[in-house]
C-alpha positions in Angstrom: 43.0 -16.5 52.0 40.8 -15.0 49.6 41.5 -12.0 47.8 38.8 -9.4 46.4 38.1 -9.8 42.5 37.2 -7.1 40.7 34.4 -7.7 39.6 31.9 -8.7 42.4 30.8 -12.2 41.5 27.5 -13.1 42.8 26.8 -10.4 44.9 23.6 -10.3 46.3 21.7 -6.7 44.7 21.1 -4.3 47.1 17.8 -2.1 46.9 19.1 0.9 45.7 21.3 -1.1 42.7 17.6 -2.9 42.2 16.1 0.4 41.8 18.7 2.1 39.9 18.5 -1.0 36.9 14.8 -0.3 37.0 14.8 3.2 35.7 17.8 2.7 33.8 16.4 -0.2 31.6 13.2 2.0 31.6 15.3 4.9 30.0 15.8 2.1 26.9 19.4 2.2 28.4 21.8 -0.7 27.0 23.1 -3.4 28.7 26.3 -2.6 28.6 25.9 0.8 29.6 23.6 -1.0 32.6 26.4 -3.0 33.6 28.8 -0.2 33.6 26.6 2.2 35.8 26.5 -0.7 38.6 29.8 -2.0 38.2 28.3 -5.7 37.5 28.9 -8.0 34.6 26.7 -8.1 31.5 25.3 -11.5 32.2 24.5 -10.4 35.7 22.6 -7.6 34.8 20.9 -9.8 31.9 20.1 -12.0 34.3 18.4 -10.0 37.0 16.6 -8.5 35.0 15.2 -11.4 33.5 14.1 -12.1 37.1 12.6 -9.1 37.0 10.7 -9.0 33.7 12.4 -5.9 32.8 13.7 -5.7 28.8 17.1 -4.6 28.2 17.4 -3.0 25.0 20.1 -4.7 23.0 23.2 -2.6 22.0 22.5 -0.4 19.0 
């Protein structure tokens, strides 16, 4: 049986986490601050975004 993880591995994005990664990477937010917000690993967030052509401004 499988259990939940924590961290919700390959979830598809919903609209309204879409959305809210738009403006926040639009705010100059950082990734890991991006990741936190939407409860989704860095490299998820990095990667959707990609998809998106958004730029995620690198940790200062």
């Amino acid at each position: 049986m499988a259990g939940d993880r924590f961290e919700r591995h390959k979830q598809p994005w919903t609209a309204d986490e879409l959305q809210k990664l738009h403006t926040l990477a639009k705010k100059g937010m950082a990734l890991k601050a991006i990741a936190k917000a939407l409860t989704r690993s860095e490299e998820s967030v990095k990667t959707r975004a990609k998809q998106d052509g958004l730029n995620i401004a690198k940790l200062r």
